[in-house]
C-alpha positions as MATLAB code, in Angstrom:
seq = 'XXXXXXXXXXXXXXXXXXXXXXXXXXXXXXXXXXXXXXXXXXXXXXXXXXXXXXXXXXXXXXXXXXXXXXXXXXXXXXXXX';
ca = [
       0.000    0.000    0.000;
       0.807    3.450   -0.537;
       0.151    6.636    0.413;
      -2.784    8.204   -1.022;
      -3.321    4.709   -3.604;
      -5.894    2.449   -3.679;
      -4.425   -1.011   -1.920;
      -3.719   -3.457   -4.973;
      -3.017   -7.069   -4.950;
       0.372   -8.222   -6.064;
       2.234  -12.234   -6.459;
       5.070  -12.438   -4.630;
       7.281  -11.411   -7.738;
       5.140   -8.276   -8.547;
       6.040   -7.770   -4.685;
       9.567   -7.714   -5.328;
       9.609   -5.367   -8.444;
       7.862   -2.856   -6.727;
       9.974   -2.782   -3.244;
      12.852   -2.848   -5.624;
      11.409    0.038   -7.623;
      11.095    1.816   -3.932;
      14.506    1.472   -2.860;
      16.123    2.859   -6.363;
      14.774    6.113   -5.126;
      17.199    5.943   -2.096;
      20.219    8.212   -2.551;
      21.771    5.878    0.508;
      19.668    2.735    1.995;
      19.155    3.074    5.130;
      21.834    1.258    7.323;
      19.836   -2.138    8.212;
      19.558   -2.529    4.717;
      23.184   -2.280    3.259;
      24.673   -5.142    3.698;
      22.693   -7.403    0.998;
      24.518   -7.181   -2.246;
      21.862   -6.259   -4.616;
      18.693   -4.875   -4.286;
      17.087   -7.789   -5.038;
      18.396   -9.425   -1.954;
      17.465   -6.440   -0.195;
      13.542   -6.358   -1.548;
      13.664  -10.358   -0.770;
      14.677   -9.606    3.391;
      12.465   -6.998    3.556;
       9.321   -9.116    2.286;
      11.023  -12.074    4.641;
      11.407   -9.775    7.548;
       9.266   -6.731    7.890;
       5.627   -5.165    6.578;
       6.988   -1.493    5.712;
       9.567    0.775    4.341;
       9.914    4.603    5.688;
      10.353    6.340    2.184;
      10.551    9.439    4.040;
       9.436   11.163    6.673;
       5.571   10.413    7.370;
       5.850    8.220    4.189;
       5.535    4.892    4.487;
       5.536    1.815    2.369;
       3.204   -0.880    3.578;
       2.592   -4.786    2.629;
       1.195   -8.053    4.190;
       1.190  -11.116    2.891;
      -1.935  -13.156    2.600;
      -2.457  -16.974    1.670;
      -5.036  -17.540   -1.051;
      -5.001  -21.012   -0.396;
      -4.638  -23.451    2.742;
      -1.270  -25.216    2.720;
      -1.046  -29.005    1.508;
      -0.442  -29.955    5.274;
      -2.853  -28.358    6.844;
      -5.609  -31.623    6.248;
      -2.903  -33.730    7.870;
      -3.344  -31.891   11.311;
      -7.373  -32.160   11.204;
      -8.537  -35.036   12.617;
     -11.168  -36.423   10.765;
     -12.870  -38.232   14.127;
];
């Protein structure tokens, strides 16, 4: 989600382009996020790791991850009794 946008629905590698889109607008990442190589790396620990990016002051990224559909496993934990 972004400021002032309508909240859209995006895959997982829509998800990445657009955080990696985001952070291209950084002159300098901020310092937890340096240390990844690439900015691919970087957009792939923040989706791993957090649910928002401070653009700038007051501005703020946001993103949550949803499942569409119940994991495979899932029927192995209901008992059926």
């Amino acid at each position: 989600m972004e400021p002032g946008k309508t909240e859209q629905f995006l895959s997982y590698e829509e998800t990445l382009l657009w955080l990696i889109k985001w952070l291209k607008t950084f002159e300098v990442l901020p310092k937890d996020l340096k240390n990844y190589g690439s900015l691919n790396e970087t957009a792939k620990r923040l989706i791993d790791t957090a649910c928002d990016l401070e653009i700038e002051s007051g501005f703020k990224l946001q993103w949550f991850a949803i499942r569409l559909e119940p994991p495979s496993y899932r029927s192995e934990l209901i008992d059926p009794q």
